[in-house]
N, C-alpha and C positions, 0 to 999 in steps of 0.2 A: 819596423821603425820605432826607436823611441820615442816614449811621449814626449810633446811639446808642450807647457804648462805657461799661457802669456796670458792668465786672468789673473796677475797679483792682486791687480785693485780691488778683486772681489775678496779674494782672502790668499794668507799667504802660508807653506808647510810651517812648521814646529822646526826652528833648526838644535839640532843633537846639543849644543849646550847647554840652552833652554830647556828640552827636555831629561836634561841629566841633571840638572837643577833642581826642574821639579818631582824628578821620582822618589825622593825620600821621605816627602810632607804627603803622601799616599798614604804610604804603611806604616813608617818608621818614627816621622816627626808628626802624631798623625794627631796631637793635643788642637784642643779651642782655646783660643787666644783672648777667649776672654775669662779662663780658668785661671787660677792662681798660681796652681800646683805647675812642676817644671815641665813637664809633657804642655802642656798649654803655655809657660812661656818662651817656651821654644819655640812654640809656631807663630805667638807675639814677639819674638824678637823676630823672624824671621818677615814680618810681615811689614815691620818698623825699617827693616835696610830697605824692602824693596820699597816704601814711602819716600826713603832717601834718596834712591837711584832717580825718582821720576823727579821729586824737587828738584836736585840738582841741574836734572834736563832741562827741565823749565826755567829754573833760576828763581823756582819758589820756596816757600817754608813748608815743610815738613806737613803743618798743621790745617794749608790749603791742600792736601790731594785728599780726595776722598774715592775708593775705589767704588767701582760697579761693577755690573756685568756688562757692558757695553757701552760705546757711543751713544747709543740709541737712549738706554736708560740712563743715563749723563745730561744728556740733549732734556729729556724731559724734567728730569732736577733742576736744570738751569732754568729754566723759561718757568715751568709749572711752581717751580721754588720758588725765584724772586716774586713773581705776581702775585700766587697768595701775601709774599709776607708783604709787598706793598699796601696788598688791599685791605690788610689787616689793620692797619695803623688808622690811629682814630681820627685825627686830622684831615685824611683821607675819607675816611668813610663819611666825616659831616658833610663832606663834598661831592658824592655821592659821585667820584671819582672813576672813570673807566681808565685804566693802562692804557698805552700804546705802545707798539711792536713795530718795530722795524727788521723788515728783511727782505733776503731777492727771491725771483722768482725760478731761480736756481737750485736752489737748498735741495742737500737730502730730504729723502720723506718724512725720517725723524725729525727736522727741523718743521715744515709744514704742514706734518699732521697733529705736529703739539702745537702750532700755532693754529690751525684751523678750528681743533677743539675748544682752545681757551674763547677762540669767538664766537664756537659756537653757544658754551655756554654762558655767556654774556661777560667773562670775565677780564677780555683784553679787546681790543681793536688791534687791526695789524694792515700795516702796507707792506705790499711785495711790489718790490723795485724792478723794472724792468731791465735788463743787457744789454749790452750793444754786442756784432757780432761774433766775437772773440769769446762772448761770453763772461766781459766784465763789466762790473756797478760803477755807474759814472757817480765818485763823489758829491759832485752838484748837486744829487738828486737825493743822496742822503741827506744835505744839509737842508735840500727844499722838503724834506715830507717829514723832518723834525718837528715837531708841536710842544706846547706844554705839557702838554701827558704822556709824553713820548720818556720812557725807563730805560728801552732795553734796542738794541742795535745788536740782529745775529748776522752775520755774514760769512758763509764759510768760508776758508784758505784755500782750500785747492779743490774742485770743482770733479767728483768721483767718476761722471762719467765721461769729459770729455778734456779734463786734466789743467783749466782755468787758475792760473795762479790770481784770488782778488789781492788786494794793495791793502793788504791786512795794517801794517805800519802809518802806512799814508789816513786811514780811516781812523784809527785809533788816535792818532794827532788831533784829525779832526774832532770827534769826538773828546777830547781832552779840551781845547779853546771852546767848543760849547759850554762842555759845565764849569770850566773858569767864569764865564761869563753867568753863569744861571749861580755859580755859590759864591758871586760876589757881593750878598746881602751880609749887612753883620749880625744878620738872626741866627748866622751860622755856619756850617754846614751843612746842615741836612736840606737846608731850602734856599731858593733864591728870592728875590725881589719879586716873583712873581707869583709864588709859590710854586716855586718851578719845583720838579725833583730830580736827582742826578739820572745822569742816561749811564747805565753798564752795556758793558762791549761783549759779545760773546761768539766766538767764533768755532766752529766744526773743523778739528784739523788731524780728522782721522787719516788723510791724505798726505799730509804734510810731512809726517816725523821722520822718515829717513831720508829727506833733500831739505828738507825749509831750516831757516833759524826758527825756533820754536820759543823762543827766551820771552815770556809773557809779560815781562816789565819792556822791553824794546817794541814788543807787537803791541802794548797800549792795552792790553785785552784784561777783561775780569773774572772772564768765565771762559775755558779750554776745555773743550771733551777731544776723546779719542779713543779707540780699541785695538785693542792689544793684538789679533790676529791680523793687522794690517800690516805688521812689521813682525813679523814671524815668532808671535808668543798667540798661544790659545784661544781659541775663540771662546766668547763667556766672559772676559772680563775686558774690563776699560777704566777709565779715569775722567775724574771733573777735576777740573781745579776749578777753584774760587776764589778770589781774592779776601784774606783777612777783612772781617768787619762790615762786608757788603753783607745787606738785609736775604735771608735766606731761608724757607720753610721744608723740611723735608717731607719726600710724597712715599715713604715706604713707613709704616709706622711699626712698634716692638720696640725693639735693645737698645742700645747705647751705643751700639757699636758704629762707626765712623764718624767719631766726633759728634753724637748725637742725627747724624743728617743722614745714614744710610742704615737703619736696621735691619739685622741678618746677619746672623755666622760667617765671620770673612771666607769665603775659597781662598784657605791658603796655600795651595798648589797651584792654582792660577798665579792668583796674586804674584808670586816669588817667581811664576814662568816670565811676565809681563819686567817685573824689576830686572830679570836677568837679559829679555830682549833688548828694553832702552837701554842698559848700559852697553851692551853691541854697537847699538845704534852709534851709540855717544864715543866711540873708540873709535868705528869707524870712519866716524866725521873728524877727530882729531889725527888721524894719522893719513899724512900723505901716499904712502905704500898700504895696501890691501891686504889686513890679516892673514885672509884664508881665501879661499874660489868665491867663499857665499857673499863675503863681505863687499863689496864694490863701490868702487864710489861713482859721484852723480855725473862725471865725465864719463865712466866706462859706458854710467847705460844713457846716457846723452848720445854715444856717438851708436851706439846699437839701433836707438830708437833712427835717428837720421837712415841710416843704412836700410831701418824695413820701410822708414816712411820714402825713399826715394826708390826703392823695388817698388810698391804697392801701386803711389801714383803713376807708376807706368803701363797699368792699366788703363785702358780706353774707358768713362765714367766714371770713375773711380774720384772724389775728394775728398781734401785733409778739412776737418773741422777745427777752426782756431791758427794760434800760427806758436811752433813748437818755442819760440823763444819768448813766449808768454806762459808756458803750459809745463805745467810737472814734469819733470826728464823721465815719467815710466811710462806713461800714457800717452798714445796714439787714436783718434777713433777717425774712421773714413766714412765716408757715404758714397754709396754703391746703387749708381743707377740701374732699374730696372730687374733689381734683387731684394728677397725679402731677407734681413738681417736673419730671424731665425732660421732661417734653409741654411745661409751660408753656415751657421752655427753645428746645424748638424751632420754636415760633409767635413765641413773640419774635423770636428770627432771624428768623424768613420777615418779618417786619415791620423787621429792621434791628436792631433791640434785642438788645445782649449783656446777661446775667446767669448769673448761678451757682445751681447748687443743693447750697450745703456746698463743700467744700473743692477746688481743681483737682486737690488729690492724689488726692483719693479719690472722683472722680466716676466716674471711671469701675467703680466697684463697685455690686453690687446691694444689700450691705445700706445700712440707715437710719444718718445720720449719727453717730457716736460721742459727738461736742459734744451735738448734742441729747437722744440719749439717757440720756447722763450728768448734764442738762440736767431729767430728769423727763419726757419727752414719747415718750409710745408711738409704735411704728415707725412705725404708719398715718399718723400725724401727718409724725415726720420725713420719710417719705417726698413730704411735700405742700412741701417749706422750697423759699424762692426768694431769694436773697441779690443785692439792689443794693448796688455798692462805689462810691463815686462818685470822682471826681479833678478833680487839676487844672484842667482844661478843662472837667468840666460847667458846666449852666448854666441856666438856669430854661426855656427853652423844648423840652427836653430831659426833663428833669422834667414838663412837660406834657404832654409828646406817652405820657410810660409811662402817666401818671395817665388817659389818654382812653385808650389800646391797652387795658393791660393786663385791664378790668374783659370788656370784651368775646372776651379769650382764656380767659377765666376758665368763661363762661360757656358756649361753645363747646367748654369738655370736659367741662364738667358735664352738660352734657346730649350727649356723647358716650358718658360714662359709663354701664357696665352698674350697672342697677338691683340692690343688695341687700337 
């Protein structure tokens, strides 16, 4: 049997453009861009379109992308950046001033282990917002756990393990009538009446870029990460954006190179794999007919997803977490009574079938999902979650063949299982 490959969300192949793209900045275009000479501006100009391609996406300036190698080291530029430079400023420190942090208790790891660190070392406070079933922030609650020290508001887009689209648009609104209200002293800008300080918005939408609008002045947002192997460019590289002029410390120190805030030799064979992915992205979302097979749009795997989610539930124990017209069109996760998610994982295998159970970051730990249990759903439970991510290339006979497997892997650990 062919492989069946339904872990997008965990990462996605290199599709052949992308990598025809970038095979010439290997050998051929193989200058440092921060060289003068034409071998090095060649791989600066090359580095400069693909800045182009992501502004554009975004509907940013050129001079807000700053590349990395991942979400993850994005995630911690944003948060570990703005808090230095906050704590930095003198005005502040006579106040002997702590940050606050707002976010759910949903986030990737990278979101919570930079915020966990900043409190541990004394340099932020942080609230994690609790979900409702579905797996989304009730507004209300972002406006009640606001304070005067409150900087920075993360809240991811779309939710990696169990495919939670938050009200990215609707918070940023919010967010926006906040500091209307806090810079409406005429000491300025920079403070309010109360000596308030502005709240920045920063969302995780590693998940996002091949269905959501992504337009960072419509999402209200200040601060955008994302990686590049979620949408079929390399793994190793990613993107921050940050809004022009917001206060910002960089945490890799050396060169010059990214506007000052990323030192390190650009990868620019990445780089140019990533420019060459989002404008994919961006073509395919402009055209109603489908490039090519890989190209799809959010209806094709809208209605693929519907077809495995209505096989699957037709298992006996078997439920959907969340409800699909709230939830990213690639993402699927169920929970599987009286099954351990890793068993099913590796029967599938033995059958060809990739899938996930919860996050690739955090698979390899023994406790129960953190999404789910913040989610409402006891351990025994999360311990049962099995997450199809579907892509590009799936395809309905694909979807059949889980829908025929997986009832009979189900069954063959249930009745593996010790009796309690």
């Amino acid at each position: 049997m062919k492989p069946i490959y339904l872990d997008h969300a965990a990462t996605t192949p290199v599709l052949p453009e992308v990598l025809t793209t970038m095979r010439p900045y290997f050998s051929l275009h193989y200058g440092n861009p921060s060289e003068p000479h034409q071998w090095g501006q060649q791989a600066r100009a090359a580095v400069d379109e693909a800045r182009e391609k992501v502004a554009q996406f975004l509907g940013a300036k050129p001079q807000e992308i700053i590349f990395t190698s991942g979400a993850t080291e994005a995630i911690n530029l944003a948060h570990k950046g703005l808090i230095e430079a906050i704590r930095e400023t003198q005005d502040v420190k006579r106040k002997n001033f702590t940050p606050h942090i707002v976010t759910s208790s949903v986030e990737h790891k990278a979101v919570l282990e930079t915020c966990r660190h900043l409190e541990k070392m004394g340099w932020a406070s942080v609230t994690y917002l609790p979900v409702d079933q579905d797996g989304l922030v009730n507004i209300k609650d972002i406006k009640k756990s606001v304070r005067p020290e409150t900087v920075l508001v993360s809240i991811m887009y779309v939710n990696n393990e169990v495919g939670t689209i938050q009200p990215i648009r609707e918070i940023g609104e919010t967010i926006s009538q906040i500091n209307k209200l806090r810079m409406a002293s005429p000491r300025g800008s920079a403070r309010g009446d109360n000596g308030e300080l502005k709240i920045y918005f920063h969302t995780d939408a590693t998940q996002a870029i091949q269905y959501l609008d992504c337009q960072v002045a419509k999402l209200g947002v200040d601060l955008f990460s994302l990686s590049g192997h979620k949408f079929y460019a390399p793994k190793g590289v990613g993107v921050l954006y940050f809004k022009k002029g917001m206060p910002i410390v960089r945490q890799q120190d050396g060169g010059e190179q990214e506007y000052r805030l990323r030192a390190g030799t650009e990868n620019v064979p990445y780089i140019v794999g990533l420019g060459k992915a989002i404008e994919l992205v961006q073509q395919n979302k402009e055209h109603s007919a489908n490039l090519r097979p890989e190209l799809r749009s959010r209806e094709f795997i809208e209605k693929l997803r519907e077809k495995l989610i209505n096989g699957v539930l037709k298992i006996p124990g078997v439920g959907l977490v969340g409800q699909p017209k709230k939830n990213a069109p690639h993402i699927a996760t169920f929970l599987v009574d009286g099954v351990e998610g890793e068993a099913m994982l590796l029967l599938l295998s033995e059958k060809g079938i990739a899938a996930s159970s919860g996050s690739a970051c955090t698979s390899g730990l023994l406790e129960p999902s953190h999404v789910l249990t913040a989610m409402g759903y006891r351990p025994e439970q999360a311990h049962g979650s099995l997450r199809f991510s579907l892509g590009q290339g799936t395809n309905d006979e694909e979807i059949n063949c889980v829908i025929k497997v997986l009832p009979e892997i189900i069954q063959r650990l249930r009745k593996m299982a010790p009796k309690l």
